[in-house]
SEDOKE-780829 format. One line per 8 residues: number of its first residue (from 1); their letters; for each residue x negated, y negated, z of C-alpha. Coordinates in Angstrom, 1 decimal, always signed. Layout:
<pts>
NUM = A = X/Y/Z ~ ...
</pts>
This chain:
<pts>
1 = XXXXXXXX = +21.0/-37.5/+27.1 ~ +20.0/-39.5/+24.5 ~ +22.3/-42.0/+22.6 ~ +22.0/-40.0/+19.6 ~ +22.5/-36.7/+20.8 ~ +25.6/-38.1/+22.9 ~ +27.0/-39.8/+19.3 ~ +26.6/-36.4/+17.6
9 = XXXXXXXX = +28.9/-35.0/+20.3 ~ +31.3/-37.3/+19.6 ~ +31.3/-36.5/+16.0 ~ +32.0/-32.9/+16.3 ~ +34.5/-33.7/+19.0 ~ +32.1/-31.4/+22.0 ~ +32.1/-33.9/+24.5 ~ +33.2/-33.0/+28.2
17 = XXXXXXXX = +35.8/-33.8/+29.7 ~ +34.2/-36.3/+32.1 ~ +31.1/-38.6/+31.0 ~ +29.2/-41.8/+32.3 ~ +27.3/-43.9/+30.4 ~ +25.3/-46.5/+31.9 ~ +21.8/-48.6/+31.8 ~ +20.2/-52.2/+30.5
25 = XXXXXXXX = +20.7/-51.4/+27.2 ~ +24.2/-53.1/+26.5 ~ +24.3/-52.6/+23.1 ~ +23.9/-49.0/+23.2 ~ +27.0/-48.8/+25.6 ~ +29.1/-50.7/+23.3 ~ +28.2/-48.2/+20.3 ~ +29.3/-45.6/+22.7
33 = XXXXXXXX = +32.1/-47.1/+23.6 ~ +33.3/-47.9/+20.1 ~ +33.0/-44.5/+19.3 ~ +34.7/-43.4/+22.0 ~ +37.8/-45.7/+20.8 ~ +37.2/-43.8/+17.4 ~ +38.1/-40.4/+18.5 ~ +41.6/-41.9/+19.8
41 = XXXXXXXX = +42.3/-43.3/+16.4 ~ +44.0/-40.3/+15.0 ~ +46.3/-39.9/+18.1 ~ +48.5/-42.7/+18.5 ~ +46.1/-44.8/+20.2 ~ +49.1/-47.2/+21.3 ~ +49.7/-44.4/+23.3 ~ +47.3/-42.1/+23.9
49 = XXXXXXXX = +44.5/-44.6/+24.7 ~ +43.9/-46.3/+27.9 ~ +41.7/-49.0/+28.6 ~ +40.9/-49.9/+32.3 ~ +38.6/-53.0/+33.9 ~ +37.1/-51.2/+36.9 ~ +36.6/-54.3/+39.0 ~ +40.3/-54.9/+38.7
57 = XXXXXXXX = +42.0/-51.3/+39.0 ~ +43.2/-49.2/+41.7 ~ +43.1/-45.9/+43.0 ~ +46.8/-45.5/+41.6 ~ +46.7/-46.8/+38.1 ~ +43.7/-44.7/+37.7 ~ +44.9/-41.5/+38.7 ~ +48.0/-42.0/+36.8
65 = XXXXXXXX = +46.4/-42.5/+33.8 ~ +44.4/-39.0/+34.2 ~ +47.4/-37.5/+34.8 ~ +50.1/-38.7/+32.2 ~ +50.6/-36.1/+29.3 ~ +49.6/-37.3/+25.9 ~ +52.2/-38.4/+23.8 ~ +52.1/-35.4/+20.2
73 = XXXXXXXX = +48.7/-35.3/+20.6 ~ +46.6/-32.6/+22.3 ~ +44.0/-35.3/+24.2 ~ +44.8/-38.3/+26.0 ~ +41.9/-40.9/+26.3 ~ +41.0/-42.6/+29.6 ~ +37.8/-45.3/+29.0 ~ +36.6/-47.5/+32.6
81 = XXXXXXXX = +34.3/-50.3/+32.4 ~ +32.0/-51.2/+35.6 ~ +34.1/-48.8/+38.0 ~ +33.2/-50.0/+41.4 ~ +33.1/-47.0/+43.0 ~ +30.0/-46.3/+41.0 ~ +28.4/-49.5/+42.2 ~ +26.5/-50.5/+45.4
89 = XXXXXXXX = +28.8/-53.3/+46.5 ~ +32.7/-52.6/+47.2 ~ +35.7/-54.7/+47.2 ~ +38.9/-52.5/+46.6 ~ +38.0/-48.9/+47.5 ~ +36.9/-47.1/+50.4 ~ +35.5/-43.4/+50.9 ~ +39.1/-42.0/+51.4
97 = XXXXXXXX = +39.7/-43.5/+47.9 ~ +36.7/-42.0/+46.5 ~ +37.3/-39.0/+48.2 ~ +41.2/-38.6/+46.4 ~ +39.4/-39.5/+43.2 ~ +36.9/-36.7/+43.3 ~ +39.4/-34.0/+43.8 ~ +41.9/-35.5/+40.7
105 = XXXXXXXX = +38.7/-35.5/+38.6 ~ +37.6/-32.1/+40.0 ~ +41.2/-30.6/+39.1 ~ +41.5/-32.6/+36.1 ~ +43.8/-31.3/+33.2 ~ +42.3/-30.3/+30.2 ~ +44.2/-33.0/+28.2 ~ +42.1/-35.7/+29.4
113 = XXXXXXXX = +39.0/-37.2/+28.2 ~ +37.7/-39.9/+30.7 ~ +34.3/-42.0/+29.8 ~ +33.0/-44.3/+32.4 ~ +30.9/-47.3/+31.3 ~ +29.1/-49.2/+33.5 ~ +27.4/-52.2/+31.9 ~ +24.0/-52.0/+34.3
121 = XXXXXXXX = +22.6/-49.8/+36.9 ~ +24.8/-47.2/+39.1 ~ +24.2/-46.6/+42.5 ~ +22.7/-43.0/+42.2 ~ +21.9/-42.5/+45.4 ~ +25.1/-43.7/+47.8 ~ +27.8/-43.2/+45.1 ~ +29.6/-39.7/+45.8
129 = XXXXXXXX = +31.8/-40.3/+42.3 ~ +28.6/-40.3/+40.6 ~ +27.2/-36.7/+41.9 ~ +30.3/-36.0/+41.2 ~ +30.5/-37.0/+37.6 ~ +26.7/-35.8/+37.3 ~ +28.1/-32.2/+38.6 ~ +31.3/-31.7/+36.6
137 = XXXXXXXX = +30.5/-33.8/+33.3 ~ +27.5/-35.9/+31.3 ~ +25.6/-38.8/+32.4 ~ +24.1/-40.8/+29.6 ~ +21.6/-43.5/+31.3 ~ +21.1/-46.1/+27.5 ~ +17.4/-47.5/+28.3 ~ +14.8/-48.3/+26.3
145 = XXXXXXXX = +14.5/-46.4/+22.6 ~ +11.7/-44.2/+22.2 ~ +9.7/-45.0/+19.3 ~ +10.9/-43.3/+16.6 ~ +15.0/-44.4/+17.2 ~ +13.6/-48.1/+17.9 ~ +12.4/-47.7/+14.1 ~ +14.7/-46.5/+13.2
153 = XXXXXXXX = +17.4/-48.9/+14.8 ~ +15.4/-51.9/+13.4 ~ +15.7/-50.6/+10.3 ~ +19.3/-50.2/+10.6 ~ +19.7/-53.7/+11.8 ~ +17.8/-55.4/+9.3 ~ +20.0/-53.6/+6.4 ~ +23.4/-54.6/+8.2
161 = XXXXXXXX = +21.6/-57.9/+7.3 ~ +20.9/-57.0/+3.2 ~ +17.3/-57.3/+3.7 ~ +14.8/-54.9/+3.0 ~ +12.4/-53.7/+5.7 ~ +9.3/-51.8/+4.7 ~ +7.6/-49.6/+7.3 ~ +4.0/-52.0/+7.5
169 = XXXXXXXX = +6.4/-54.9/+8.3 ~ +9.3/-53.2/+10.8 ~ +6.0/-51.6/+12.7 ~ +4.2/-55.4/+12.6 ~ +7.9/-57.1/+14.0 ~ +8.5/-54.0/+16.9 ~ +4.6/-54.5/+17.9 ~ +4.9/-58.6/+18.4
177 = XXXXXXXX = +8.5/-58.2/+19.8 ~ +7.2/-56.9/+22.5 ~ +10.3/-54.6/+23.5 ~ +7.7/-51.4/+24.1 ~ +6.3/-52.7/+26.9 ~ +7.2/-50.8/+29.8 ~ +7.8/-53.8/+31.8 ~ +8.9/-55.9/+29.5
185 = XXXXXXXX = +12.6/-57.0/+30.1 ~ +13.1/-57.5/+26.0 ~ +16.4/-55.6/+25.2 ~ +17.9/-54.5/+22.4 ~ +19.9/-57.4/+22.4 ~ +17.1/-60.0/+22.5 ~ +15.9/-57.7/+19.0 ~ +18.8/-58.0/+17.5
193 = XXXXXXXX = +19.4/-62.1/+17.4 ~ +15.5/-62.0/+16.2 ~ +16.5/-60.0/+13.9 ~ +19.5/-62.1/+12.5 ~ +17.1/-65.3/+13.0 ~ +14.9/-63.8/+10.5 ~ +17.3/-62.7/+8.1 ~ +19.2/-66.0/+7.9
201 = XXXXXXXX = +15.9/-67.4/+7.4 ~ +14.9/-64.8/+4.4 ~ +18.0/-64.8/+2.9 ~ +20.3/-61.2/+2.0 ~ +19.2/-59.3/-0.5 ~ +15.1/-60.5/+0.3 ~ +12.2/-58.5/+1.2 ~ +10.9/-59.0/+5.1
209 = XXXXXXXX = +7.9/-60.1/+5.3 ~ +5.1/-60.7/+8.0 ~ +4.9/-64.8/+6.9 ~ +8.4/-64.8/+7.6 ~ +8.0/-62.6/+11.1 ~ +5.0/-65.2/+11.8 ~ +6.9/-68.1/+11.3 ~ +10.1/-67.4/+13.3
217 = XXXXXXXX = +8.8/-64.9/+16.0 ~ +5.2/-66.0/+17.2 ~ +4.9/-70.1/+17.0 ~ +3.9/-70.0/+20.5 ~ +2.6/-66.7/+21.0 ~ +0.0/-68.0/+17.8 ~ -0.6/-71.2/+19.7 ~ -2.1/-69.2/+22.9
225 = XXXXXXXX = -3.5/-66.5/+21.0 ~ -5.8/-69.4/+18.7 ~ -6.8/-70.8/+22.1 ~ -7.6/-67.0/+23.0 ~ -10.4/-66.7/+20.6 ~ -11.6/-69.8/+21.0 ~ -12.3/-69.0/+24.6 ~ -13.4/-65.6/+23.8
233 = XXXXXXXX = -15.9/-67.4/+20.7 ~ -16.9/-69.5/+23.5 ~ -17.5/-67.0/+26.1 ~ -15.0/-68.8/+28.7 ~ -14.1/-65.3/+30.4 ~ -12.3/-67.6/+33.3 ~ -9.6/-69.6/+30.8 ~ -9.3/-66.9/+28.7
241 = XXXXXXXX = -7.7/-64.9/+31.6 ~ -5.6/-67.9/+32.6 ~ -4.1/-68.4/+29.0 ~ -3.2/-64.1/+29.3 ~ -1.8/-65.1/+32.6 ~ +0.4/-68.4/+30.7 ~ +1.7/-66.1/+28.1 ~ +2.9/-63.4/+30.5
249 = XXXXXXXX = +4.3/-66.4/+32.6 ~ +6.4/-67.1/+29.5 ~ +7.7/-64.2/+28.0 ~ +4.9/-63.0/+26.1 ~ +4.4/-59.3/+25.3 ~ +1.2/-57.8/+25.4 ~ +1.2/-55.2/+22.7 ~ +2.3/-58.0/+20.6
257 = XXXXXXXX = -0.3/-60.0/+21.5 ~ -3.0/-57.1/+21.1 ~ -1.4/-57.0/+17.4 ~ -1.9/-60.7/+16.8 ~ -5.0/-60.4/+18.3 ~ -6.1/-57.2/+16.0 ~ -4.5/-59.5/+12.8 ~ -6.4/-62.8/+13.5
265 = XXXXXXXX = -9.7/-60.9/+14.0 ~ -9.2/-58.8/+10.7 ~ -8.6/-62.0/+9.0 ~ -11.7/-64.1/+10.3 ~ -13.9/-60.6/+9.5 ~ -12.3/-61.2/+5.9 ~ -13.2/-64.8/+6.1 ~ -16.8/-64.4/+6.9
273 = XXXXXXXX = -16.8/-61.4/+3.9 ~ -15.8/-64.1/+1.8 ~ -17.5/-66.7/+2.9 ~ -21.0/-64.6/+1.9 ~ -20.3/-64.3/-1.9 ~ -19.6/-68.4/-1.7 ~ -16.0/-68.8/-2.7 ~ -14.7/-72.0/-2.1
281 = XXXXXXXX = -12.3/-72.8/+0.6 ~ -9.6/-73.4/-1.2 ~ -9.9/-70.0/-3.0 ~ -10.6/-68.3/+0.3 ~ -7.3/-69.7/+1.0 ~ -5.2/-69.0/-1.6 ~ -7.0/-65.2/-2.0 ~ -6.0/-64.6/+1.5
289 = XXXXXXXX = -2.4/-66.8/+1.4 ~ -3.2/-68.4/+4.1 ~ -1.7/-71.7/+5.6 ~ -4.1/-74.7/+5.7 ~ -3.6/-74.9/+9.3 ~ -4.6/-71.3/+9.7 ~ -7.2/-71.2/+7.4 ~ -9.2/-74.3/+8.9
297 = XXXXXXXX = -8.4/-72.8/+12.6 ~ -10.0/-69.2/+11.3 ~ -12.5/-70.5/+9.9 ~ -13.7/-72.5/+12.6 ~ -13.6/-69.7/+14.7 ~ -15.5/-67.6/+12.9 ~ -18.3/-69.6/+13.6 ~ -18.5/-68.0/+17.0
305 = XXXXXXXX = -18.7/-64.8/+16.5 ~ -21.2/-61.8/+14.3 ~ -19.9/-59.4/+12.1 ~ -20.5/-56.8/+14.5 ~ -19.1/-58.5/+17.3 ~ -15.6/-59.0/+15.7 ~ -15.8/-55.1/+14.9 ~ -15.9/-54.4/+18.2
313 = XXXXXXXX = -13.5/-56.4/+19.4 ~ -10.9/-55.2/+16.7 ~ -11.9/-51.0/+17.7 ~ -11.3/-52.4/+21.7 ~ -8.1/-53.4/+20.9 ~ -7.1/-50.1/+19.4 ~ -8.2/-47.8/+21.5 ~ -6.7/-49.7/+24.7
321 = XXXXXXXX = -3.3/-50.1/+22.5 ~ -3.7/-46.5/+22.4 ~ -4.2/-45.9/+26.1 ~ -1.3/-48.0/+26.7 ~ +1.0/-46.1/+24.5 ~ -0.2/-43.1/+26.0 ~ +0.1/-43.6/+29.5 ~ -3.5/-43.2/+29.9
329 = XXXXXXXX = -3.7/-47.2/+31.5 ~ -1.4/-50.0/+32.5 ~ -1.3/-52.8/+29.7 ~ -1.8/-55.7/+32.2 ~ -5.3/-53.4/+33.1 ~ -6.3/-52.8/+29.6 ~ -5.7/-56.2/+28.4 ~ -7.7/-57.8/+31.5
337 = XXXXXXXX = -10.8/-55.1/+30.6 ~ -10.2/-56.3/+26.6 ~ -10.7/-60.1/+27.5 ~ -13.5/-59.2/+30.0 ~ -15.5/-57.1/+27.2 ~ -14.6/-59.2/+24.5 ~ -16.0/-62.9/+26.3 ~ -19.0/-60.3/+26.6
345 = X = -19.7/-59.2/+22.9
</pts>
């Protein structure tokens, strides 16, 4: 179930009366869990409301809590962190305890709403409380957003901030973050301190924009991706693989780096356009608002490469940022295939 159809149960109070929310996405859970703290607010949460630390609980405690009676309210709320018994590794309970818990959860009053949180994988396969819970309640697993909530999220988190993120610029930040990648281990916690970098960098109540994103985001993503094209300019197919295989090493996320890719191309295209009705540097420069740095880099490299050849390039990296999205190719394969054809061109 996703995280937002699992929030809209909360709001119109639907939820079962059993649920488990797990996965790598921490900050997810904790949204879920807050809201879960919400729904006790109106019922004397003093008494109504109990919090357990599963790596510290027993079979006891547990149960009891189940089993009390809310206190002039018609739902008492039960909320267990990291439960062990849905975990591979066991230090407190054995199967005869897992055994007594499934049947109070299997017989459990209607007064209770119990939501299991566990801040990381589950074991799905060994763990009968899980098949249990799966069986009787809802199991939310919070991994990675699909497109259209990461947007949305982003967007979210940069106006918590005060500053404004238009669609061209929140699509340019997700791409070089590199959270999309499938295997990319980028959470949405990792987003959200880039995010607050940038926006104590703008300021609240700015505009984002992509210098900004450039400057705080890709310092050593732009590094390796200016030695990329000098490679590819050069038609060094060997090193141009080996900086790929450094940036991977590091961190780096290949759809972001196809994006920067894509932008630095466009911009040396532009730079050649220019360069043929004889504008000065300078004004190529400030037409473009460019850095010096940049500008003398880009225009060094486009040297190395034809009109037509950069075209190329820049449709490559499209269509295999396409494939990749699709599911139609890995993005280690495609990105290997783009360097290949593009030290080629």
């Amino acid at each position: 179930m996703k995280i937002s159809d699992l929030l809209e149960r909360f709001k119109d109070r639907k939820l079962n009366k059993i649920n488990l929310v797990y996965g790598r996405e921490l900050l997810l859970i904790d949204q879920v869990v807050d809201a879960f703290k919400d729904l006790a607010k109106g019922s004397m949460p003093d008494f109504n409301l109990t919090l357990i630390d599963g790596q510290e609980t027993n079979l006891e405690s547990l149960v009891s809590a189940i089993e009390t009676l809310p206190m002039m309210s018609d739902r008492r709320y039960v909320l267990v962190k990291d439960f062990e018994l849905l975990q591979a590794k066991r230090r407190f309970f054995n199967e005869e305890a897992e055994s007594e818990l499934i049947r109070i959860i299997e017989n459990m009053p209607d007064t209770a709403l119990v939501l299991f949180a566990s801040y990381g994988e589950v074991d799905t396969k060994r763990s009968k409380l899980y098949k249990s819970i799966s069986k009787l309640g809802d199991v939310s697993v919070m991994d990675k957003l699909d497109d259209m909530d990461l947007f949305k999220w982003c967007k979210e988190a940069f106006e918590k901030n005060q500053v404004q993120a238009n669609n061209s610029e929140l699509v340019y930040f997700i791409n070089l973050v590199g959270y999309k990648d499938r295997k990319s281990s980028v959470t949405l916690a990792d987003l959200k301190n880039e995010i607050d970098k940038i926006c104590a960098y703008i300021g609240k109540g700015k505009v984002l924009d992509k210098e900004s994103i450039d400057k705080l985001l890709t310092n050593n993503i732009e590094d390796n991706v200016f030695k990329m094209i000098d490679m590819i300019g050069t038609k060094n197919t060997k090193m141009a693989l080996s900086l790929f295989d450094d940036m991977l090493y590091s961190g780096g996320s290949i759809l972001g780096t196809f994006s920067l890719l894509s932008t630095r191309f466009s911009q040396i295209l532009q730079i050649k356009a220019l360069q043929d009705t004889k504008l000065s540097f300078d004004s190529i420069k400030a037409t473009m608002g460019l850095q010096k740095f940049v500008m003398n880099k880009l225009a060094s490299q486009s040297k190395n490469f034809d009109e037509e050849s950069i075209r190329a390039i820049i449709k490559s990296i499209s269509d295999f940022d396409y494939a990749i999205k699709q599911g139609k190719m890995s993005d280690r394969l495609a990105a290997e295939i783009l360097i290949v054809e593009a030290c080629n061109k």
